[in-house]
C-alpha positions in Angstrom: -31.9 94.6 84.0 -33.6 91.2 84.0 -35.8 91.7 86.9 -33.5 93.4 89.3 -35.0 96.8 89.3 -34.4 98.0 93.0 -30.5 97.3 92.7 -31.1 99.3 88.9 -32.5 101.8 90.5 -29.9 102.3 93.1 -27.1 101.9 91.1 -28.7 104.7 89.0 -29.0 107.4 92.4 -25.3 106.2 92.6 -24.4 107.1 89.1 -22.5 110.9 88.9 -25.4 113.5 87.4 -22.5 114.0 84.4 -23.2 110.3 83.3 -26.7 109.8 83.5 -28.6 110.5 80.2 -31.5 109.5 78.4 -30.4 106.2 77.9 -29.7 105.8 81.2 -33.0 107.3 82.7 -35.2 105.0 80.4 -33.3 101.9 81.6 -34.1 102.5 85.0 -37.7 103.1 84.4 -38.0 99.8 82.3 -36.3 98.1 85.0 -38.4 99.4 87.9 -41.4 98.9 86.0 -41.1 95.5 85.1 -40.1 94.7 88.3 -43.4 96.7 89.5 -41.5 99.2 91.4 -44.3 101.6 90.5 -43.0 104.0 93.6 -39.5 104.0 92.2 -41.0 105.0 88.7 -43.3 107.9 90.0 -40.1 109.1 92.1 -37.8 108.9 89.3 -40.2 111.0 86.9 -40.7 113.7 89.7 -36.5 114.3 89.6 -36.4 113.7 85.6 -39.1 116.5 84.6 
């Protein structure tokens, strides 16, 4: 997402639950994380698990 991990992040909450998988889900935690978006990431996990 080359450093653009809040708009990755939102365009993920704006995906339909029927398309998101695991692809998906680790994308946007890469994204966040290397754009230290640690909140996002912790937030993320909690809906994931």
């Amino acid at each position: 997402m080359n450093g653009m991990g809040s708009q990755a992040a939102e365009l993920y909450r704006e995906m339909p639950n029927n398309l998101r998988d695991h692809v998906s889900q680790i994308c946007v935690l890469s994204a966040c994380s290397h754009a230290g978006l640690l909140h996002e990431v912790e937030l993320s996990l909690m809906k994931f698990l």
